[in-house]
RODREN-787491 format. One record per residue (C-alpha): z negated, y, x; residue number from 1; residue in one letter; chain. Coordinates in steps of 0.02 Angstrom, whole numbers, padded with zeros to 5 digits. Each point is the difference from the previous one (the first is absolute). Example, Ala and Ser with C-alpha at 12.3 -4.5 7.8 and 13.67 -1.06 7.14 Angstrom:
       c3       c2       c1   num   residuo   cadena
   -00390   -00225    00615     1         A        A
    00033    00172    00069     2         S        A
//
This chain:
       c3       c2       c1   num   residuo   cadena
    00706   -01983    02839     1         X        A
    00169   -00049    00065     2         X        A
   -00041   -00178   -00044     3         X        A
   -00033    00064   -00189     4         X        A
    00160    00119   -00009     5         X        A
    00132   -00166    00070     6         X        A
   -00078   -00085   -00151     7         X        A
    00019    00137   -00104     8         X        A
    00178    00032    00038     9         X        A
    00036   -00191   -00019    10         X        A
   -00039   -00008   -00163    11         X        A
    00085    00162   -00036    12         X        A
    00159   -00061    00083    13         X        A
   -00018   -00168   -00113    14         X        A
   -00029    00094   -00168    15         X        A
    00159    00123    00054    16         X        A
    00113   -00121    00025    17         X        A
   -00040   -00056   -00203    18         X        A
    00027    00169   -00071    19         X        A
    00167   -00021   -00094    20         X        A
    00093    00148   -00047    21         X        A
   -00067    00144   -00094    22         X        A
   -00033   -00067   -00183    23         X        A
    00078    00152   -00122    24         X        A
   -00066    00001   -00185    25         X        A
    00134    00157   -00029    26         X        A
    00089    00101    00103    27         X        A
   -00011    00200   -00010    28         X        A
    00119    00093    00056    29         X        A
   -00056    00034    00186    30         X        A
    00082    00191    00001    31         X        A
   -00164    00094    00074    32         X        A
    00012    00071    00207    33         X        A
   -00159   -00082    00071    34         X        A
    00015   -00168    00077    35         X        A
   -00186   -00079    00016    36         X        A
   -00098   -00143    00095    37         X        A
   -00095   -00108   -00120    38         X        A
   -00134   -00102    00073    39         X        A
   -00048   -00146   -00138    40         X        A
   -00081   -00178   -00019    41         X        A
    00168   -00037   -00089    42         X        A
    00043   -00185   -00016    43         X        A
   -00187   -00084    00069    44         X        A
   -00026   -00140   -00122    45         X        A
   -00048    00092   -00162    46         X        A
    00114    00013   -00136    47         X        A
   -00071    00202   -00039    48         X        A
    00021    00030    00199    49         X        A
    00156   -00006   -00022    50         X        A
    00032    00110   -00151    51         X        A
   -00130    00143    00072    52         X        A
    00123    00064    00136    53         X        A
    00161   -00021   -00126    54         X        A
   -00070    00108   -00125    55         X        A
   -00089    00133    00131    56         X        A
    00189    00052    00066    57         X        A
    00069   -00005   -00188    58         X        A
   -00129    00102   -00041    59         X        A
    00061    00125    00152    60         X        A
    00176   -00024   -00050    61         X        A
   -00030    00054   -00184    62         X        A
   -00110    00160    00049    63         X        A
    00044    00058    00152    64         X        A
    00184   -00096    00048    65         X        A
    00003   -00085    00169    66         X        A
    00161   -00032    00094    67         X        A
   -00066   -00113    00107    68         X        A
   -00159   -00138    00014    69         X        A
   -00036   -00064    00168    70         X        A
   -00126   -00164   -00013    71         X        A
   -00139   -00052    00120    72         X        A
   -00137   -00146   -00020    73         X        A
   -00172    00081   -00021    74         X        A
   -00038   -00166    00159    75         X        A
    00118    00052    00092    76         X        A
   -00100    00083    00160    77         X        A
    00056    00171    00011    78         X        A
    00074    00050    00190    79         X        A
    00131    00127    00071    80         X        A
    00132   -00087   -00069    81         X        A
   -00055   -00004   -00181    82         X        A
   -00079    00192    00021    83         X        A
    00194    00033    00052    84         X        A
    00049   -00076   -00160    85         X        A
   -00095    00085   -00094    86         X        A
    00013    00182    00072    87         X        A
    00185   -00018   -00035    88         X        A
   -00043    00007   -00184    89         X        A
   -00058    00149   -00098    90         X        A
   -00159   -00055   -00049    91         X        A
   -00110   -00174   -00006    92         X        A
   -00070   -00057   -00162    93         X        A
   -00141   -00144    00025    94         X        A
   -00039   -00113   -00167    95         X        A
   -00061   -00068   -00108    96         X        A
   -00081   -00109   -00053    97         X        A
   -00195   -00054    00071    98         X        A
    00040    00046    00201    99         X        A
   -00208    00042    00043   100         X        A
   -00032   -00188    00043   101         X        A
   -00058   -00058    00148   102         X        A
    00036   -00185   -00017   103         X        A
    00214   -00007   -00078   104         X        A
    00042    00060    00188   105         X        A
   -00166   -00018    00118   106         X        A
    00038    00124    00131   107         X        A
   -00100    00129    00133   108         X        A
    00121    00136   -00008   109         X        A
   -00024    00062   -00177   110         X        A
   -00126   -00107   -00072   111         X        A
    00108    00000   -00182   112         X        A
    00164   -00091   -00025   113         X        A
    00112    00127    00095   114         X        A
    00011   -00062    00181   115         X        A
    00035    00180    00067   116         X        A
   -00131    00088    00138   117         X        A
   -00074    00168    00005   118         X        A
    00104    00018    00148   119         X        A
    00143   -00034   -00084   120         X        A
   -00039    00064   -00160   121         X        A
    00007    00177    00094   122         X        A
    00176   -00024    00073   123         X        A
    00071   -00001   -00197   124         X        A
    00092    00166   -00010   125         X        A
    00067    00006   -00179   126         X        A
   -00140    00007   -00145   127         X        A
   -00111   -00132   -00044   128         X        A
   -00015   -00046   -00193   129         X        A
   -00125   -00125   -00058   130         X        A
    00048   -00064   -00187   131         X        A
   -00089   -00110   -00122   132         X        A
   -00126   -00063    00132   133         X        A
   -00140   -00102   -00054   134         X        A
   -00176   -00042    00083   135         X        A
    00003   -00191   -00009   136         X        A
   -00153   -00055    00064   137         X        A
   -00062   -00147   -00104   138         X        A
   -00204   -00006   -00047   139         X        A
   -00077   -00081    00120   140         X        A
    00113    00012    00138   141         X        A
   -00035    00054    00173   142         X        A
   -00006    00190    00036   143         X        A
    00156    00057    00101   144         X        A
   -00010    00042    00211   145         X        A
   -00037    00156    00060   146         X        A
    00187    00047    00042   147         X        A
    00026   -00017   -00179   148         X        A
   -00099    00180   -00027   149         X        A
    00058    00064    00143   150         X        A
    00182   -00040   -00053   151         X        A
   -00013    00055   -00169   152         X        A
   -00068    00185    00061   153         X        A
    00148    00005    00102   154         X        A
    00126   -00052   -00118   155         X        A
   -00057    00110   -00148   156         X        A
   -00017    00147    00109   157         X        A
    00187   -00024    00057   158         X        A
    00072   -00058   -00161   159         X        A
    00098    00139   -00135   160         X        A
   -00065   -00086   -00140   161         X        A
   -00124   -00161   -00047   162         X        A
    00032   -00088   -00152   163         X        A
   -00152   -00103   -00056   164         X        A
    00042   -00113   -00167   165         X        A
   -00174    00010   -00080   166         X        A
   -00147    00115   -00003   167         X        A
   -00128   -00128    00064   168         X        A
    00105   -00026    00170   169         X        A
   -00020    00162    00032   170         X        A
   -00173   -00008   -00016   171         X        A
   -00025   -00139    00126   172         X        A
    00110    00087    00133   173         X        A
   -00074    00127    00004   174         X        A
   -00153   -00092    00055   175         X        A
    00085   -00029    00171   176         X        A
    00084    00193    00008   177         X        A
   -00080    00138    00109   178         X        A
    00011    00166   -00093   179         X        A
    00026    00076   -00189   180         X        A
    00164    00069    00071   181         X        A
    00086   -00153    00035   182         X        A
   -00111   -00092   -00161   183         X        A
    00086    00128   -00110   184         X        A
    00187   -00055    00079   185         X        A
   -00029   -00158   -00096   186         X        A
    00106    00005   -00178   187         X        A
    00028   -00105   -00143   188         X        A
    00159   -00070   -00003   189         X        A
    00016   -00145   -00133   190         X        A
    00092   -00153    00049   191         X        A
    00166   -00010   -00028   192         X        A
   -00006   -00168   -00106   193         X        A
   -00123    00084   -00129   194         X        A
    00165    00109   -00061   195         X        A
    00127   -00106    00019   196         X        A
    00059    00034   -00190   197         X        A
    00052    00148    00054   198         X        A
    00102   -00051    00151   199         X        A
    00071   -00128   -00095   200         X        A
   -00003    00014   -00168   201         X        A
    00151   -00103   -00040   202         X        A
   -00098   -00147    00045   203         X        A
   -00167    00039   -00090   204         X        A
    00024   -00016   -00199   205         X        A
   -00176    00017   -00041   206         X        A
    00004   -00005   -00170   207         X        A
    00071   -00146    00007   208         X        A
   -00133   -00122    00052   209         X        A
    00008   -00210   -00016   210         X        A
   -00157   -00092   -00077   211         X        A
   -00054   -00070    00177   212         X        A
   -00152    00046    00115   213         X        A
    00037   -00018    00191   214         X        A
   -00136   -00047    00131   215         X        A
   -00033    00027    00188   216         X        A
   -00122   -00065    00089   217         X        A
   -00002    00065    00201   218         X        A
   -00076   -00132    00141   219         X        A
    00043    00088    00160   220         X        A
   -00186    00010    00084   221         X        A
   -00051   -00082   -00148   222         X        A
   -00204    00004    00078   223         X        A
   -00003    00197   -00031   224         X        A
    00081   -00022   -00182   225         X        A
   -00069   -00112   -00094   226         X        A
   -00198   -00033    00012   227         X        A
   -00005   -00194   -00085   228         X        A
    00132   -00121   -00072   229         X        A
   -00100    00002   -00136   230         X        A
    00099    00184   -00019   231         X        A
    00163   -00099    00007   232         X        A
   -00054   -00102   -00127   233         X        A
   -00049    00146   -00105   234         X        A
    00160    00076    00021   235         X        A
    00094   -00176   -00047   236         X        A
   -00116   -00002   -00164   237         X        A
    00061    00177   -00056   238         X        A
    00193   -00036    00028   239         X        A
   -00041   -00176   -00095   240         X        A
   -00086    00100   -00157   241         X        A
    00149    00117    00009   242         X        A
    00138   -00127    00000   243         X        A
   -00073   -00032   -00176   244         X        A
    00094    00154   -00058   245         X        A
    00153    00020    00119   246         X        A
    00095   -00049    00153   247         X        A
   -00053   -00004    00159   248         X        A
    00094    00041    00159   249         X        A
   -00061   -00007    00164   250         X        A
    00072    00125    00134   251         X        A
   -00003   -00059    00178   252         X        A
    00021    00143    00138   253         X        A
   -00026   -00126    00143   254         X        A
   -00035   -00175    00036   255         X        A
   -00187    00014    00004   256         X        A
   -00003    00072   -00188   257         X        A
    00016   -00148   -00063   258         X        A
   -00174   -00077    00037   259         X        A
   -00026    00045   -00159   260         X        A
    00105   -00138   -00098   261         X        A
   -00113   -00145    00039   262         X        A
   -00113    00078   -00106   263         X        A
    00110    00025   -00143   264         X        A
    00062   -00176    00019   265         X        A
   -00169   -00059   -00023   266         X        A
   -00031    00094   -00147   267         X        A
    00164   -00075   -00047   268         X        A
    00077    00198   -00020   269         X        A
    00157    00007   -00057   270         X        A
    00092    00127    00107   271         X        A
    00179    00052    00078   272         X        A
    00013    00043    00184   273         X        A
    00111    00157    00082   274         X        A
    00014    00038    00159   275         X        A
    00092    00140    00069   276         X        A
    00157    00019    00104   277         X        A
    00051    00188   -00012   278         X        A
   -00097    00169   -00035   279         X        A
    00091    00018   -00158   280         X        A
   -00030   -00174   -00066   281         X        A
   -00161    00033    00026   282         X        A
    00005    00154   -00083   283         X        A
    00091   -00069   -00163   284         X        A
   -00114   -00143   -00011   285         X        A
   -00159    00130    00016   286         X        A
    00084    00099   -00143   287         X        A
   -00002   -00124   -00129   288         X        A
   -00189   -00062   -00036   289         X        A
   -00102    00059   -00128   290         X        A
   -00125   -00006    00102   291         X        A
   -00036   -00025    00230   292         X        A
   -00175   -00062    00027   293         X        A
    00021   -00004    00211   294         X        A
   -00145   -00020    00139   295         X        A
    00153    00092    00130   296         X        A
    00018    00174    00016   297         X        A
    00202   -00023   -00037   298         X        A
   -00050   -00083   -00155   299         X        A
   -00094    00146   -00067   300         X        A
    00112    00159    00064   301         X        A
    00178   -00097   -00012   302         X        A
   -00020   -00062   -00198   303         X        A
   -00084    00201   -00013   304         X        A
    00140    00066    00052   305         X        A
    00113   -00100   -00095   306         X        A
   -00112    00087   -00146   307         X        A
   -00039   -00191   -00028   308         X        A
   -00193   -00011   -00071   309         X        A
   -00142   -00076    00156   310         X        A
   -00161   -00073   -00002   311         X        A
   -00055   -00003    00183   312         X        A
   -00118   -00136    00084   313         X        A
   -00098    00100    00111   314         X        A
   -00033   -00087    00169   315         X        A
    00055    00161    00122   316         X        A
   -00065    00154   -00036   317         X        A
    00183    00078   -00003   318         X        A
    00006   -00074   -00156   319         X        A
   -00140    00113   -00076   320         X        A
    00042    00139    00080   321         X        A
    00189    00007   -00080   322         X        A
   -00077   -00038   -00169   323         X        A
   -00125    00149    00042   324         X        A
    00170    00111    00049   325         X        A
    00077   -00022   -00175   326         X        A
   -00163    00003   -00097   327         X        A
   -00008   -00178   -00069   328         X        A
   -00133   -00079    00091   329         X        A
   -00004   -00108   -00167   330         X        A
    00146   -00109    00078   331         X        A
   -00097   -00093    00127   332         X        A
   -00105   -00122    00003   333         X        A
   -00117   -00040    00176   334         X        A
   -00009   -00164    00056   335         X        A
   -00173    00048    00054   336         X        A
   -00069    00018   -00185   337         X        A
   -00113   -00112   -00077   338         X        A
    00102   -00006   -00152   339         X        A
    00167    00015    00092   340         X        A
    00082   -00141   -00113   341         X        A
   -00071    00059   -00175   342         X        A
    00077    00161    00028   343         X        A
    00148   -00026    00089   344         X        A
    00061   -00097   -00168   345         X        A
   -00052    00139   -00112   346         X        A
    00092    00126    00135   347         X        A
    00155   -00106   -00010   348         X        A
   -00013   -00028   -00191   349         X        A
   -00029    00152   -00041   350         X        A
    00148    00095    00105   351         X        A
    00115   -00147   -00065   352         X        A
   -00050    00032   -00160   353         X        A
    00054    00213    00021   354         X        A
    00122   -00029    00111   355         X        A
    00105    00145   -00049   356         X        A
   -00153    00112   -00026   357         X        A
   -00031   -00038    00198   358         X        A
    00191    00049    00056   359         X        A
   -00034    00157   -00078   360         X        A
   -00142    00044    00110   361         X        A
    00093   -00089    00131   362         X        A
    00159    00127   -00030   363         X        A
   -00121    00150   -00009   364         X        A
   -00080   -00051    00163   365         X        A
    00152   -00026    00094   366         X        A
    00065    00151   -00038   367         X        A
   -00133    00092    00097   368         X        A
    00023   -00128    00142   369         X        A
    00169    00061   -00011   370         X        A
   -00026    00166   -00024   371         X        A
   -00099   -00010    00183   372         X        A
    00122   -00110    00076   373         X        A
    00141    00169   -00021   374         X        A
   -00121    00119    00057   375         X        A
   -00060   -00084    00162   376         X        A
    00203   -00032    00019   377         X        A
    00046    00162   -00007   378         X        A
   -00133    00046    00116   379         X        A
    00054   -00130    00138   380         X        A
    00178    00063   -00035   381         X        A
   -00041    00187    00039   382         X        A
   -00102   -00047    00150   383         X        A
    00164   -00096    00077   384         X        A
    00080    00128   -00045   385         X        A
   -00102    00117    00113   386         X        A
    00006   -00118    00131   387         X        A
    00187    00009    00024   388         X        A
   -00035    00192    00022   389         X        A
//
C-alpha cells in the first residue's frame, strides 16, 4: 500500500507543479461571506477539465456570492495538513466533472479519483458538498475495489448535499450504496457546462450561428470506446458526405483527439483544426457551429450549453444518459449499432438542416436544468447557513 500511495503522490506532485493559475472566463463580483474549499480535476490534460471547475465557482458566485475560493487537486492525498486547510473554510464543495473512476487516479484509500480516506474523510468539520459528479466508468471496464463501496457509504452519509449530473449515474451508484436513506441523498444536479448561456451570456449569441459543423473524436482508453476501426472509418465517411454541404472544423480537447485526422486525410476531408488554450476560447468557439457532432462528454454538454445544436457519438453510456435527462434521445447515435453510420448522417443532416428548430428545444431544456441548478443552490446555501449556527 505505501508502495502504491509514493507513486500516487508522485504523479500528483508532477501534475501540481503544471497547474497554471486559475483560468477566469468572467469575473463576478466575489461580495458573498462564505469562503469555500474546492476540490477539482482542474488543469489534467483535457481542454473541458479545465473549464468544469471555472464555471462550477461562477456558477456559486452568480447564485449564492462567495468571498473567497480555496483550490485543492482532487490527487492530492488528503492528510492533517490539508483537513486543516480545509476546516478553516466554511464549507467544501467537490466537482465536477466524471470523479467515480477508478483508473484517472488508481488509489486504495477511496477507490474514485479523490485520494482522501475514510479516516480522514471523518476529520472534515465544515460541510461536505458534492456538485456535478458523474459515474465514469467506461463499458467494459473493470468493476471498482471494495473500499470504493465502503467509501462512498461513508462519504454520502457525511456529506450536506450530493450533486449527481445525470439520472443514469445515480442509478449505478446506487448499486454500490447500503440503504434507501442514504440512496434517496443522491440529487440531480446538472453540470455546470450544460447552462453556461446563462452564466455567460455575453459570450453565447445563439442566434447567431456560422455555416460550419465541428467534430470530436475522444481516444483516451480508446479499447473501451470504439469496438473496430472500421467505426473510425465510418465516422470519416459521414464528415466526408457532410463536407459536401459545409465546412468542417475539427475541435481537439487533447493530444490524443486527433487520431482521428488520418482518417480524414485519407478520405482527403477538407477540414480546419482548433485547439484550445482558455475556458472561454473554448467556449466562443463551441458557440458558433451550426451544428457539434462529439464522441466526448465536453463535446456534447459544453456546445449544449452554449445553446449550440449536438449530435452525440455514443461510446460511454454518460452520453445516453444526458440525452435521456433532456428528452432527446434522438441526438445520439451508438457506435454499437448495426447501422451506426446510415443514421448518424441522417442524425447530423437532419439537426443541421433545423438547426434553429433544435436551439429552441435546446433553450426550453436548459431552462429546467437551470431552473434545478437555483433550487439545489439555494438549498446548499441555507444548509451553510445552518452550519454557521
Amino acid at each position: 500500500m505505501m508502495n502504491l500511495l509514493k507513486k500516487v503522490w508522485l504523479k500528483v506532485k508532477i501534475i501540481i507543479k503544471k497547474i497554471k493559475p486559475f483560468p477566469r472566463i468572467t469575473k463576478y463580483i466575489q461580495n458573498g461571506e462564505y469562503s469555500l474549499s474546492h476540490v477539482s480535476a482542474f488543469n489534467y490534460g483535457n481542454a473541458g477539465d479545465v473549464v468544469l471547475p471555472v464555471v462550477l465557482r461562477d456558477v456559486f458566485n452568480k447564485i449564492i456570492g462567495i468571498k473567497k475560493w480555496s483550490g485543492i487537486h482532487v490527487f492530492t492525498i488528503v492528510n492533517k495538513k490539508i483537513v486543516s486547510r480545509i476546516n478553516t473554510t466554511n464549507a467544501m464543495v467537490i466537482g465536477g466533472g466524471g470523479l467515480f473512476l477508478k483508473d484517472t487516479n488508481p488509489n486504495d484509500l477511496s477507490g474514485w479519483q479523490w485520494s482522501c480516506s475514510i479516516d480522514q474523510l471523518n476529520k472534515i468539520d465544515v460541510p461536505i458538498i458534492m456538485f456535478a459528479v458523474g459515474y465514469n466508468r467506461f463499458r467494459g471496464q473493470e468493476e471498482f475495489e471494495p473500499i470504493f463501496k465502503q467509501h462512498l457509504n461513508e462519504f454520502v452519509k457525511k456529506a450536506i448535499f450530493i450533486g449527481i449530473r445525470n439520472t443514469g449515474s445515480i442509478r449505478k451508484l446506487c448499486e454500490y450504496i447500503d440503504n434507501e436513506e442514504l440512496k434517496s441523498k443522491l440529487t440531480f444536479q446538472p453540470c455546470m457546462t450544460t447552462l453556461i448561456s446563462k452564466v455567460y451570456p455575453d459570450l453565447c449569441n445563439w442566434d447567431d450561428k456560422e455555416d460550419f459543423i465541428a467534430v470530436n473524436c475522444a481516444f483516451d482508453r480508446e479499447e473501451l470506446r470504439v469496438n473496430s476501426e472500421e467505426t473510425l472509418l465510418a465516422i470519416a465517411r459521414v464528415v466526408k458526405n457532410l463536407s459536401e454541404y459545409t465546412t468542417i472544423k475539427y475541435y481537439s480537447h487533447m493530444e490524443t483527439d486527433k487520431k482521428i485526422l488520418k482518417y480524414f486525410d485519407k478520405l482527403k476531408i477538407p477540414y480546419r483544426l482548433l485547439e484550445f488554450t482558455t475556458p472561454k476560447q473554448m467556449i466562443k468557439a463551441y458557440a458558433k457551429p451550426r451544428l457539434v457532432i462529439g464522441m466526448r462528454g465536453h463535446a456534447q454538454m459544453i456546445p449544449f450549453g452554449c445553446k449550440t445544436p449536438i449530435v452525440s457519438i455514443v461510446s460511454h453510456d454518460k452520453m445516453a444518459w444526458f440525452l435521456e435527462d433532456i428528452k432527446h434521445k434522438e441526438w445520439g447515435v451508438d457506435v454499437l449499432e448495426s447501422d451506426f453510420e446510415e443514421k448518424l448522417l441522417i442524425s447530423a443532416l437532419r439537426s443541421f438542416n433545423n438547426y434553429k428548430s433544435c436551439i429552441s428545444d435546446i433553450s426550453i431544456q436548459q431552462d429546467k436544468l437551470w431552473k434545478i441548478t437555483c433550487n439545489n443552490l439555494k438549498s446548499i446555501n441555507n444548509s451553510i447557513k445552518n452550519s454557521q449556527n
